[in-house]
N, C-alpha and C positions, 0 to 999 in steps of 0.2 A: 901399494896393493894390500888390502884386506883380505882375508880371507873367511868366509861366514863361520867352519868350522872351528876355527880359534875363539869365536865368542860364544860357542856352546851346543851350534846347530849341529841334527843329528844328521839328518837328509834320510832317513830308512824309512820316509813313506805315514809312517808311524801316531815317531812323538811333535808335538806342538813346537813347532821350530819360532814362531813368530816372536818371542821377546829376544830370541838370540842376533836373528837378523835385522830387530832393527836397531839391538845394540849395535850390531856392526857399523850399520848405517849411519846412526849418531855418533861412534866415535871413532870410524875407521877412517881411512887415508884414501877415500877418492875414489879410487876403480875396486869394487866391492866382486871378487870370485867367489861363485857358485861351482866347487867341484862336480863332478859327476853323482847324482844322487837324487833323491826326491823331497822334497822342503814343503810340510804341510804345517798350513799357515789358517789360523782361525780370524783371525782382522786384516784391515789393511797395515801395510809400510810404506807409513808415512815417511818422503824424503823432501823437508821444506830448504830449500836449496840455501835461502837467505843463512841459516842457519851449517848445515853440513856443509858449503861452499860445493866446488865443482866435484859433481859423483855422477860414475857408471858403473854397468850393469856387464860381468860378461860372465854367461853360465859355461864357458869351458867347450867351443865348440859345440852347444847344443844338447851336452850329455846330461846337462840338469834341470832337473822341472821343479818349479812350483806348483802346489797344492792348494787354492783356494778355498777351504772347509766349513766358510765361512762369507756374509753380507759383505756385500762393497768390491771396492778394486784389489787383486791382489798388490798392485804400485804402484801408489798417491803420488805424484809429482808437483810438488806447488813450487811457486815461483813469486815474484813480487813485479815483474815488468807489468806497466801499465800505459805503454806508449806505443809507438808504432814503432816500425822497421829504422827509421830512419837515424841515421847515425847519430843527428844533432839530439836526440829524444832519450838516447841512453842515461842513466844514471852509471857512474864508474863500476858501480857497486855490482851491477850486473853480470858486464864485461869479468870482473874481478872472483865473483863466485857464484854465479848462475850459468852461465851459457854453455847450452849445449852437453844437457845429459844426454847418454847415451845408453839406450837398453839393447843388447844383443845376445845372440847364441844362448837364447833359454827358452823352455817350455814353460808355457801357464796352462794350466787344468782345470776347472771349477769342480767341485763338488758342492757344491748349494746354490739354490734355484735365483738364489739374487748374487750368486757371483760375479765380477767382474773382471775383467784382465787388466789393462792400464790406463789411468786418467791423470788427463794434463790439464793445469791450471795455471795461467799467468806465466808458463813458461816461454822462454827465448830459448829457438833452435834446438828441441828435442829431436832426436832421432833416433829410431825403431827396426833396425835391420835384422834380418838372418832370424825373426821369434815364431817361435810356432804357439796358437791361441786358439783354445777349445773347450768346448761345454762348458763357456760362462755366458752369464745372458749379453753383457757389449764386450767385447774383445779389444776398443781401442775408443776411448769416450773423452771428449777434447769438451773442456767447461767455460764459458765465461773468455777473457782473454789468452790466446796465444799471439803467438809470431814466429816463421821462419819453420814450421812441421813438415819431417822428411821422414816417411815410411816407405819402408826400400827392404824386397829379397825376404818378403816374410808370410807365416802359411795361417789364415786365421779362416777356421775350419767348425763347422756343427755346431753352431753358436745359438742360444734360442731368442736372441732381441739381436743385435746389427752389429757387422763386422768392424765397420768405421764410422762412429757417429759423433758427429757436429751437434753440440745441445746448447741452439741461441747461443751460441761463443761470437767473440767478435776476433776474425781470425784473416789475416793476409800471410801468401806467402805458404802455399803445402803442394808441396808434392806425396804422391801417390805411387809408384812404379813398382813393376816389375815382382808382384807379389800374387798369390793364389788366396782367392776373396769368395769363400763357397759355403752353403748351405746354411747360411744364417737367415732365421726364422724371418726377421723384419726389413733385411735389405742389406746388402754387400755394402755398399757408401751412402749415407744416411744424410744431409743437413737436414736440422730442423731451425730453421727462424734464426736470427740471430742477424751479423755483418759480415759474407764473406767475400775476398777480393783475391785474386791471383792464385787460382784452383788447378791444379793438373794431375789428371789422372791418364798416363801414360803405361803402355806393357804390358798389363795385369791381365789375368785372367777372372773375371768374373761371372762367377754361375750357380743358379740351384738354390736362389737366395727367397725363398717362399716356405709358407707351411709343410709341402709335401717332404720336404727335408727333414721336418726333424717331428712333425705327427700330432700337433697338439688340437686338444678336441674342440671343432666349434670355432677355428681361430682362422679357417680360408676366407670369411668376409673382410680379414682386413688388409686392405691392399698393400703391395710389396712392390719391391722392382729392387734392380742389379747394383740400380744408383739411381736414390730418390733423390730429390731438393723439393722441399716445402718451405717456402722463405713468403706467408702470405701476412706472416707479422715480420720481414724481415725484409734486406736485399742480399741476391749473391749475382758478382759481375767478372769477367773477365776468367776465363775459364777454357782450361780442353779439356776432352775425353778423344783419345787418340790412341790408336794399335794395340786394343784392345780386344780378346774376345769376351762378350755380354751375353749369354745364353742358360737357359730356365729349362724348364715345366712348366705349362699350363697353370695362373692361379687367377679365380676371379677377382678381375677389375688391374690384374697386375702389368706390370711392364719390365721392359730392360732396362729403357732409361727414363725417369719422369722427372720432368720438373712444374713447378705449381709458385707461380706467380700472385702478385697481389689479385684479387680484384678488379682494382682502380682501372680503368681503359689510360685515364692519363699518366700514371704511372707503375710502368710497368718493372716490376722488383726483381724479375730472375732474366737478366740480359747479357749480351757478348761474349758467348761462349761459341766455339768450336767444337761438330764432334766430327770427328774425320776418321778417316782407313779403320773401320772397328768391323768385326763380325759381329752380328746383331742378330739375334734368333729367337724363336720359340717362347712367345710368354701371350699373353689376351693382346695387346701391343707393343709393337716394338717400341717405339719414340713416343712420347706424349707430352707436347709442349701445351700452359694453360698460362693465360697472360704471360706471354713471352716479347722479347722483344729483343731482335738483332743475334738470331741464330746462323752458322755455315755449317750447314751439314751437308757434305761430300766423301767421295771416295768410299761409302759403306758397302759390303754386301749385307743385306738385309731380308731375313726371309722367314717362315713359318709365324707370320700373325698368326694367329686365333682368329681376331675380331677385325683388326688392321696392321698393316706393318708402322704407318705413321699417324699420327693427328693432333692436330693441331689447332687450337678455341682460344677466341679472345688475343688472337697474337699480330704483331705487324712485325717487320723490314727484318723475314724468314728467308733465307736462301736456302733451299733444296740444289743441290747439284748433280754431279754426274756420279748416282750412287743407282746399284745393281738389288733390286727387289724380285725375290723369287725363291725358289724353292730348295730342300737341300735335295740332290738327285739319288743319294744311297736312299732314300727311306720307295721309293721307286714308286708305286701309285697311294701310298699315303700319303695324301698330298695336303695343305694349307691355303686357303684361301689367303690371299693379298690385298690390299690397297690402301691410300693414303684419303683421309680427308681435313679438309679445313672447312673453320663452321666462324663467324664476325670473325675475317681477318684482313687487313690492309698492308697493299706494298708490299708481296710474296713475291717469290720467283722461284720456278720449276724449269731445271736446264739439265739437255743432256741425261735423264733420267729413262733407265728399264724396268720397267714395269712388266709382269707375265702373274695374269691371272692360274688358279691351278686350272690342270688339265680337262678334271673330270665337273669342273665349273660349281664346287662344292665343295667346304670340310668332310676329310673321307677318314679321319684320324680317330681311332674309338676315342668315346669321351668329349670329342670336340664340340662348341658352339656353334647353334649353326647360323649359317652365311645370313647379314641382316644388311650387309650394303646393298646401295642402289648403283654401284658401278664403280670401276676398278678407281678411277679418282672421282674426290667426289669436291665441289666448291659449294656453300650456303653462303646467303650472306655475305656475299667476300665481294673486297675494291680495291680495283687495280692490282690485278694479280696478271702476272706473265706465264704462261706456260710456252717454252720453247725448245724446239730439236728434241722431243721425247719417243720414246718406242713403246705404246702403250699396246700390248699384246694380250689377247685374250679375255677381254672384261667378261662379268658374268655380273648380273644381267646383261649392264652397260659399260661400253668404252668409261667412255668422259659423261657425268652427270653434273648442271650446273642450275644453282635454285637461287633467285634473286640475284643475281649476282651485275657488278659494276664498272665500266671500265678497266675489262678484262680480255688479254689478248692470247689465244691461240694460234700459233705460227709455227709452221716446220713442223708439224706433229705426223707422227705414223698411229693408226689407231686400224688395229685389225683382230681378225679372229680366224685363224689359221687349223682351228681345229676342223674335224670333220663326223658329222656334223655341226654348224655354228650352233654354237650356243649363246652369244651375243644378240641382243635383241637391237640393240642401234649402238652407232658408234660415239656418236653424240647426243646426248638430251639437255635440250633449257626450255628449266621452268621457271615461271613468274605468279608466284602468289600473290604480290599486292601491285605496290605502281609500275608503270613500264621500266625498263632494264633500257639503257642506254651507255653509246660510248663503248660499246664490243666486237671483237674483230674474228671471225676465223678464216684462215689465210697461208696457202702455199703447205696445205695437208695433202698427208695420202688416207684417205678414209675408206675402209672399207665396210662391205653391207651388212648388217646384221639379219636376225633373220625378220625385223620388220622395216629394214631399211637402214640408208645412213643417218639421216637427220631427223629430230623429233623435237618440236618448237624451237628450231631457227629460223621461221621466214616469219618474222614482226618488225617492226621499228625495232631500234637501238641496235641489231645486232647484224653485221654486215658479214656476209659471208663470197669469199671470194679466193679467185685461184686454185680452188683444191682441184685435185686427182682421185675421181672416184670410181668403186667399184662397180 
């Protein structure tokens, strides 16, 4: 064990601690202490592992902060691995004096506007526990190659660029958990582009991760969310987000959770990911899938869209399940409008799902956007989509809205408007702007009347309606 004070550091806040600590770092013995104290630091410290062999980080129980007073990360991590996980890919050299730095029980603080908290490069099996990270612009910024990243039980807070951000690294193998991920200006978990494979973000608390957090002028146009992926120069696959809460403020075009897929219809870049049991709340959209491919999303409660709670463009073989869409009931007639749509998407399924339009069949929320759907779910475009056993309650204008759409089955559905007076105009609508719609079923509904009826173009070719229960 080293200690920073034996090489010269003062910790009082003050003096220029940075040549002391990274003497330490170069020539201390491995586990580098940070007594109780404040460590302002004008560069980064640099720890190139090849070099210091195996080093970590423990600030004393959390009693000591770094001081960022200066451009860059306050702690550089470089690494030399350039292989994957896999055991046969090791060089000795590794195993022998790289694996598995460890930074814990310390504060990082920016004071300048290109601060940084911690960046990993080419390292094997970092991990990040117990840190608290604030008012630096990334709080946690992964480069180029990692492998094996474990951020666990840490508070990264007021950030003005993103809490955890993936910058085109080529990265398998991260966990995510059990950490407080709030009010960073450009987004709580960030990928941008790059390779990512075996993603989990479990426990956390994430919220507040927009403009309105930290005030900067002119800067609401640029879209945000809890947990971006933009991977449209990239792929990222196999993935959860799981027992999570995801909750904002209102930011335009924002969301809680988005992902942004290639382009390409035939290859689609951001796929097989789970999000399951999360609270999902309060942003322009909750979920926002674009070229996607091979989503389960179940188990959510999900409520206060803005614009919609889901949607979903350019995506196929989507599973929607039995997730609870609707309102939070403390806020009492401030209510949120709802609903889910899909616009070119193939091979969906909507199972088991509740749905409840708000009450007063409008955003009643000061400030809010107002209400631009044409019904509480809405299909364009879309083939071979399932919707089955749903509770779709209280659409405003419309139940169910479906435009062009293809070899699509409605079964088991309950679609009603229970308010008094309705405000539902039909519980069903299909439209067909260009050739006829073929190969459609609806079937073994309970439909109830809206106030110009149940049905509005279903009686054409291609679309066979039968069994229902109407009002």
């Amino acid at each position: 064990m080293s200690n920073v004070r034996d090489y010269g550091a003062a910790g009082d806040g003050r003096s220029d601690d940075t040549a002391a600590i990274q003497h330490a770092f170069n020539d201390g013995e491995g586990l580098i202490e940070f007594p109780r104290g404040d460590y302002r630091i004008t560069k980064p410290v640099v720890v190139d592992l090849a070099k210091t062999s195996r080093t970590s980080i423990c600030g004393n129980g959390g009693t000591a902060k770094l001081i960022m007073a200066g451009p860059g990360p306050a702690l550089f991590f470089a690494g030399s691995h350039d292989k994957s996980a896999d055991p046969q890919g090791f060089k000795p050299e590794i195993w022998q004096r790289e694996r598995m730095p460890l930074v814990s029980d310390i504060e990082i603080t920016g004071e300048h506007p290109e601060a940084d908290g911690i960046r990993l490069e080419g390292v094997m099996q970092p991990t990040v526990t117990g840190v608290l990270i604030r008012k630096v612009r990334n709080a946690i910024h992964v480069t180029r190659r990692s492998r094996n990243v474990l951020i666990s039980h840490c508070h990264i807070y007021q950030n003005t660029g993103i809490g955890v951000f993936l910058d085109h690294c080529n990265l398998h193998q991260t966990i995510i958990t059990g950490s407080h991920i709030s009010y960073c200006r450009l987004g709580g978990i960030r990928i941008q582009g790059g390779e990512i494979r075996n993603f989990q973000v479990t426990g956390n608390d994430i919220e507040y991760n927009n403009n309105r957090a930290i005030g900067v002028a002119d800067a609401d146009a640029e879209p945000t969310a809890e947990i971006y992926i933009d991977v449209e120069d990239g792929t990222v696959r196999e993935g959860t987000i799981c027992s999570n809460t995801l909750q904002a403020t209102y930011s335009p075009n924002g969301a809680n959770i988005r992902f942004i897929g290639s382009g390409s219809k035939g290859n689609h870049r951001a796929g097989m990911w789970t999000i399951a049991g999360n609270l999902i709340g309060s942003q322009a959209t909750n979920i926002h899938l674009s070229s996607a491919l091979g989503f389960a999303i179940s188990g959510n409660y999900i409520y206060s869209g803005h614009e919609r709670n889901i949607v979903i463009e350019g995506s196929r073989s989507i599973a929607i399940g039995a997730n609870t869409l609707g309102h939070n009931p403390d806020y009492g007639d401030k209510e949120l409008s709802t609903g889910i749509r899909f616009v070119d998407c193939e091979d969906c399924t909507v199972t088991g799902l509740i749905i409840q339009d708000a009450l007063a069949g409008q955003n009643t929320v000061a400030g809010a956007v107002a209400n631009k759907k044409d019904g509480l779910i809405e299909l364009v475009r879309c083939r071979r989509m399932n919707l089955t056993g749903c509770q779709i309650f209280e659409g405003t204008p419309n139940g169910l809205v479906l435009q062009d759409c293809a070899d699509t089955l409605i079964t088991g559905c309950t679609v009603l408007d229970r308010r008094s007076p309705r405000l539902m105009e039909n519980a069903i609508v299909w439209r067909d702007s260009a050739k006829p719609t073929s190969g459609n079923l609806i079937h073994g509904c309970r439909i109830g009347s809206g106030s110009r009826g149940n049905f509005l173009g279903t009686n054409r070719a291609g679309i066979r309606v039968s069994e229902n229960v109407l009002d």
